[in-house]
C-alpha angles and dihedrals in degrees: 000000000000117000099230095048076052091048095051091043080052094047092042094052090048098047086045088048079054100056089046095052094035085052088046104038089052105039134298113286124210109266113250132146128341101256116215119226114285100001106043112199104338095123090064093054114077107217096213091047106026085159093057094050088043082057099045081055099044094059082057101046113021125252098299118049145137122262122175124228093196113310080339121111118219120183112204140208130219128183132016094268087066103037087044088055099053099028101043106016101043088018093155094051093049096045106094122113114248134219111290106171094181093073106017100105094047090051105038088186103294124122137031113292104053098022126124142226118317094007087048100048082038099053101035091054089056092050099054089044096052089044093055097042076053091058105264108150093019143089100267093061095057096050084058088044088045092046088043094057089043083063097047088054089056094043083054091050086060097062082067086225092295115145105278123161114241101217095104109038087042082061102042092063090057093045097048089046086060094042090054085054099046096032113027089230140086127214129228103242084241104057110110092225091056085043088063086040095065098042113049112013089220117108119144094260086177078093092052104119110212141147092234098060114107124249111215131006114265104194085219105058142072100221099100136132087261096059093039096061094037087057094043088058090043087062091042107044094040100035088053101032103051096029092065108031085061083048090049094050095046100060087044081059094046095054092048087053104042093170086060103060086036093065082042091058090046092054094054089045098054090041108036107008125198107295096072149044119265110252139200086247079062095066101071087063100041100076109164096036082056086052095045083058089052100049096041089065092043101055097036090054092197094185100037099168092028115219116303116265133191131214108240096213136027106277134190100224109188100310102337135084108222112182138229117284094023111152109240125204122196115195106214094174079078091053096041095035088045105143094207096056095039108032106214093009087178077078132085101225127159082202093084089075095041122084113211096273087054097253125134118267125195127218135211082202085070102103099148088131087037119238144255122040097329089058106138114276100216091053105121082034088062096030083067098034082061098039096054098030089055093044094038091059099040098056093049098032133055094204108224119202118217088228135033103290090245088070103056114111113211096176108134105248085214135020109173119109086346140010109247103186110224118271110280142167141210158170128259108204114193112228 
C-alpha cells in the first residue's frame, strides 16, 4: 500500500482518537453523528437548510446530540422540551455566547450581541437602561415609530402605484427608528449619510456626540469606546435588518394570501377607521391582525438555528456532562414548526394564534426573539415596529402582486444563519 495513503489512514485514526478522548476526559457528551477527520460532520449539514438537516438528525439521536464543525464539538437542541430546559430553566448556565467565526473577527468581543460574561451582562444592562431612558417601551417611541411609518406612507405614494420593490423603504422605517433613539435625530431617505447608513452599518460612530460617552478610558471597566461602537452596531444591524426582512416576507405573504390582508384591513377598518393613526392601544382589540404578526414571524423562522450559545460551567444536562465553553445550538425551526402547537405548521394560518372564539391566544412555543437571558434585547421595541408598520400600510394600501397570487412562490431563497425571502416586486394601491 502506498505510504502516504498509510500515513492519512494514521493521521485520521489519531485525530478521531482525539475527538473520542477529548469527548470522554472533559464530560460525556451526548452521542450524535461519527465525525470524519478535519471537518468533522460538515458534509451532513446542507449550507442553504442547516434546520432540516438538524431535523433529519434528530429522528436519528434524540433532541438533544453532538455534531462537529471541523475538530469543534457542537451539542444541539431540538424541540421546545429541551430548549425549554436549558434556555429558560438553567438560563445562566446556558448564557454564554458561543463560537460564531463568521463574525468573530468583526466583533472581537465587544458589544452586545457576542459578547461574554461580565462585559456582556455589563454592557447589555446599560443598554436596556439607556433604551428605556430613550423611550423604548414607552409612549414617546411609538409616536417615532407612528411618525416613521407615516413617512414611509408618503415615500409608497410616490411610487404612483407602479410596481417597486419594498426592500429599501421597509428598511428605512426601522433604521431611522434606531437612529431617532441613538441619535436623537431621524434622515430623509434621501440624505447620502443615511444612504451609507443603510448600506453598509459602518459609519465611524467614534463622532457620534452623545452624554453618555465616556470621558476618559477606566482599564476596569467595560465601558470603552470599543465596546460603545460595537454596541452601537449591535442596535443598528439587528434592529434594521430583522426588523425589515420579516417586513419584507410578510407582505410577500400577504400577497400570496390576499384573503388574509383583506380581514386585516377589515379589522382596521372596523377598530381604528380611516381619520387617525393606528396605535398600540389598538392592538387588544385587533385580535386576528395581532395573530397575522405573529404568524408572519412564525412561519417565516428568521433565526432557525438562533445565535450559538455556550454554557458558562460545566453542567450535567439529562444524562450527559457537557463542559464549560461548549458551543450550544438550539434549533428553533423544531419550537416554532411543532406540530402539536401549531397543527399543519407548513401553512401560513393566522389560526394558530386564535383560540375558537377568535380571540388571541398566546404560546409558550413562540420563540421568534429566542428565550432565557440572550433573548433579544429590542423585542418589545420590534414587537411594536411590526405591529404598526403592517397596520400602518395596509389601511392606507391595497397590495397588488405582479402575478396571480398561486403562483407566488414564498419559498426562502436561503435559511442558514438567517431566512432571506426570494426578490419580488409589487404594487402599492392608495385606498
Amino acid at each position: 500500500m502506498d505510504l502516504f495513503i498509510i500515513l492519512v489512514i494514521c493521521l485520521s485514526c489519531l485525530i478521531l482518537l482525539s475527538l473520542w478522548n477529548r469527548s470522554y476526559a472533559k464530560g460525556k457528551l451526548p452521542p450524535g453523528p461519527t465525525p470524519l477527520p478535519i471537518i468533522g460532520n460538515i458534509l451532513q449539514l446542507k449550507t442553504k437548510n442547516i434546520s432540516k438537516s438538524i431535523s433529519v438528525l434528530a429522528k436519528d439521536y434524540g433532541p438533544v446530540f453532538t455534531i462537529y464543525f471541523g475538530m469543534k464539538p457542537t451539542v444541539v437542541l431540538h424541540g421546545y422540551k429541551a430548549i425549554k430546559e436549558a434556555l429558560i430553566d438553567q438560563g445562566e448556565v446556558f448564557s454564554g455566547r458561543g463560537s460564531f467565526p463568521v463574525v468573530e473577527k468583526i466583533a472581537q468581543g465587544f458589544g452586545v450581541i457576542f459578547s461574554n460574561g461580565d462585559r456582556w451582562k455589563q454592557i447589555r444592562r446599560f443598554s436596556l437602561m439607556v433604551l428605556r431612558n430613550m423611550g423604548m417601551g414607552k409612549k414617546t417611541i411609538e409616536d417615532r415609530i407612528q411618525e416613521e411609518a407615516l413617512c414611509l406612507v408618503e415615500a409608497l405614494k410616490k411610487t404612483n402605484a407602479s410596481p417597486c420593490d419594498p426592500t429599501f423603504l421597509l428598511g428605512c422605517v426601522p433604521c431611522n427608528v434606531i437612529s431617532s433613539i441613538i441619535f436623537q435625530n431621524r434622515f430623509d431617505y434621501r440624505d447620502q449619510k443615511f444612504l451609507t447608513l443603510m448600506k453598509y452599518f459602518n459609519e465611524n460612530f467614534e463622532s457620534v456626540s452623545s452624554p453618555w460617552i465616556p470621558e476618559k478610558h477606566n482599564e476596569e471597566s467595560e465601558f470603552t469606546m470599543d465596546n460603545l461602537v460595537a454596541t452601537i452596531w449591535d442596535m443598528f444591524s439587528a434592529g434594521t435588518e430583522t426588523t425589515s426582512t420579516t417586513m419584507r416576507y410578510g407582505l410577500l405573504l400577504l400577497l400570496k394570501h390576499p384573503e388574509i390582508s383583506a380581514k386585516v384591513r377589515e379589522e382596521i377598518d372596523h377598530v381604528v377607521g380611516k381619520n387617525r393613526s393606528v396605535c398600540m392601544q389598538d392592538r387588544s382589540r385587533m385580535p386576528y391582525t395581532d395573530a397575522v404578526v405573529h404568524e408572519i414571524q412564525r412561519y417565516i423562522d428568521l433565526v432557525p438555528t438562533n445565535l450559538p450559545h455556550a454554557v458558562t460551567q460545566d453542567i450535567r444536562f439529562r444524562e450527559y456532562l457537557i463542559p464549560k465553553g461548549t458551543t450550544i445550538l438550539t434549533d428553533l425551526t423544531s419550537v416554532l414548526y411543532d406540530d402539536k402547537e401549531f397543527p399543519n405548521p407548513e401553512k401560513f394560518d393566522p389560526g394558530h394564534f386564535l383560540d375558537e372564539s377568535g380571540n388571541f391566544k398566546k404560546s409558550d412555543y413562540f420563540m421568534a426573539f429566542s428565550a432565557g437571558k440572550r433573548i433579544c434585547a429590542g423585542e418589545g421595541l420590534a414587537r411594536m415596529e411590526l405591529f404598526l408598520i403592517l397596520t400602518t400600510i395596509l389601511q392606507n394600501f391595497t397590495l397588488k402582486p405582479l402575478v396571480d397570487p398561486k403562483d407566488i412562490d414564498t419559498t426562502p431563497v436561503h435559511k442558514g444563519f438567517g431566512t432571506i425571502p426570494p426578490f419580488y416586486e409589487l404594487c402599492f394601491i392608495p385606498v
